[in-house]
C-alpha positions as CSV (number, residue, x, y, z in Angstrom):
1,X,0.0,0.0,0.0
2,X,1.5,3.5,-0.9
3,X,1.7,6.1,1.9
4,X,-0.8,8.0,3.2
5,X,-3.2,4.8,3.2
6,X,-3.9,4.9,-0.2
7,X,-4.6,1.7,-2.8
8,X,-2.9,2.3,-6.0
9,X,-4.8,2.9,-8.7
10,X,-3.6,1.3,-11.9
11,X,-5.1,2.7,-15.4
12,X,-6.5,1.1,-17.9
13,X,-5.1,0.7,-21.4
14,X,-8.0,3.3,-21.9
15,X,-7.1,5.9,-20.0
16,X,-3.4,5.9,-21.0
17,X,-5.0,6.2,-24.7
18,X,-7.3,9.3,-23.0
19,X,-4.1,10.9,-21.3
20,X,-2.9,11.6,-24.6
21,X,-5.3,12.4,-26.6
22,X,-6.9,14.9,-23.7
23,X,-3.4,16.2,-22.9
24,X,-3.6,17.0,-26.9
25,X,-6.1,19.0,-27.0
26,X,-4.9,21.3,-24.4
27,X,-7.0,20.3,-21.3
28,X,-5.2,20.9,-18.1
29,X,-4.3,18.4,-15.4
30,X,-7.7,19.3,-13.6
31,X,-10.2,18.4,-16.7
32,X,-7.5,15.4,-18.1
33,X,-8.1,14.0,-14.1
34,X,-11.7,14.0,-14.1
35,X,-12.5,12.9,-18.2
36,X,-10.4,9.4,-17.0
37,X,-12.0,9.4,-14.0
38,X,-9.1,9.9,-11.2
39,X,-8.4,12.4,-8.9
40,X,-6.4,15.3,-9.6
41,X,-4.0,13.9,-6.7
42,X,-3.4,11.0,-8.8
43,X,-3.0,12.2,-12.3
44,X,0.3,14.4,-10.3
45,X,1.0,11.3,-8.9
46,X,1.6,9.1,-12.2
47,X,2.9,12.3,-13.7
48,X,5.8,11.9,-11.1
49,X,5.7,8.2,-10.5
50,X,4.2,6.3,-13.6
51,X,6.8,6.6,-16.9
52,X,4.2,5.3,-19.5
53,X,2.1,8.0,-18.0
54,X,4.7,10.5,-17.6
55,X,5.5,9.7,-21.6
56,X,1.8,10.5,-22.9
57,X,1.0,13.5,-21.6
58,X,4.3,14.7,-22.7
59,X,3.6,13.3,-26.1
60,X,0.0,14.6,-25.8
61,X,1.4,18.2,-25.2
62,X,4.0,18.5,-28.0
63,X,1.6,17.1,-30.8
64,X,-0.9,20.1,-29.9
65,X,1.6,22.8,-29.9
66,X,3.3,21.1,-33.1
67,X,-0.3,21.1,-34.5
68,X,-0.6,24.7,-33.5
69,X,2.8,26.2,-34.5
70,X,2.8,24.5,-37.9
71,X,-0.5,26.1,-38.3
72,X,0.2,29.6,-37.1
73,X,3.8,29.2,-38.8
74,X,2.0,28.6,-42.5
75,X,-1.0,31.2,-41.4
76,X,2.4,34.0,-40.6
77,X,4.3,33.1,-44.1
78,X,1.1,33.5,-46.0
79,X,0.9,37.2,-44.6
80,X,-1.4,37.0,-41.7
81,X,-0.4,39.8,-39.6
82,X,-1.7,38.9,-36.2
83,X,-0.1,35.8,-36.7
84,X,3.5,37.2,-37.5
85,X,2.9,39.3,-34.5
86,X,1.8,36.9,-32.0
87,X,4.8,34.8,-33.9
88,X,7.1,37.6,-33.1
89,X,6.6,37.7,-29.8
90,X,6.2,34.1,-28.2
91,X,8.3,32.5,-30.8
92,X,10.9,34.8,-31.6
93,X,11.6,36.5,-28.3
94,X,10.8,39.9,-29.8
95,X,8.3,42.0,-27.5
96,X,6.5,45.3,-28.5
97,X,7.7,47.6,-26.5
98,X,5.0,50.6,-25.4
99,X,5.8,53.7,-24.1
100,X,4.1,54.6,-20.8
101,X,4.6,58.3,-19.6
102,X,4.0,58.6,-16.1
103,X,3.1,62.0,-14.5
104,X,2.9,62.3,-10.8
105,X,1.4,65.4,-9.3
106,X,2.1,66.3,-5.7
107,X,1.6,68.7,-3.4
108,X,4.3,70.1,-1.1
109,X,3.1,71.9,2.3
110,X,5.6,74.2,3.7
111,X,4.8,74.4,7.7
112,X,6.6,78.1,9.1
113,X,7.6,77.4,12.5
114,X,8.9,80.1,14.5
115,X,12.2,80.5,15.2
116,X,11.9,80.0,19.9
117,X,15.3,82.8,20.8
């Protein structure tokens, strides 16, 4: 029995499929824990602790954003200009840069005290 009392939950053939696929799409940890049916203790737990698992959602996560960057790469070379932009800035390391002028009014009071002889 694990620490903390707790059975050890082993996951179906399924739900390593599901890991994936969820993980894919962009679901976090939360949502991927409850659409296999697990709590969100034990998804972190087979993240950490579980290699097949641990290999999935990694896999899961790098076909999206390949998915995702070869789209928005062939959306910026055909011209798109938010694209380039948002390209530009998360992919290239370049950031806009704005300008922000910053005025601070204040007002100074003077208190005369009397010079005690």
């Amino acid at each position: 029995m694990p620490s903390g009392g707790q059975n050890k939950i082993i996951l179906t053939d399924e739900q390593y499929v599901l890991v994936e696929k969820f993980a894919g799409y962009g679901l976090n940890q939360d949502k991927i824990a409850d659409a296999i049916g697990i709590s969100l203790a034990t998804l972190k737990r087979n993240k950490t602790d579980n290699a097949k698992f641990a290999e999935l959602y990694a896999r899961g996560k790098a076909k999206a954003e390949g998915s995702v960057g070869s789209s928005l790469y062939r959306r910026a070379i055909d011209g798109d200009v938010g694209a380039i932009k948002w390209w530009e800035q998360t992919r290239a390391g370049r950031m806009e840069r704005s300008r922000q002028d910053v005025t601070q009014e204040s007002t100074l009071v003077v208190k005369v005290v009397p010079h005690a002889e």
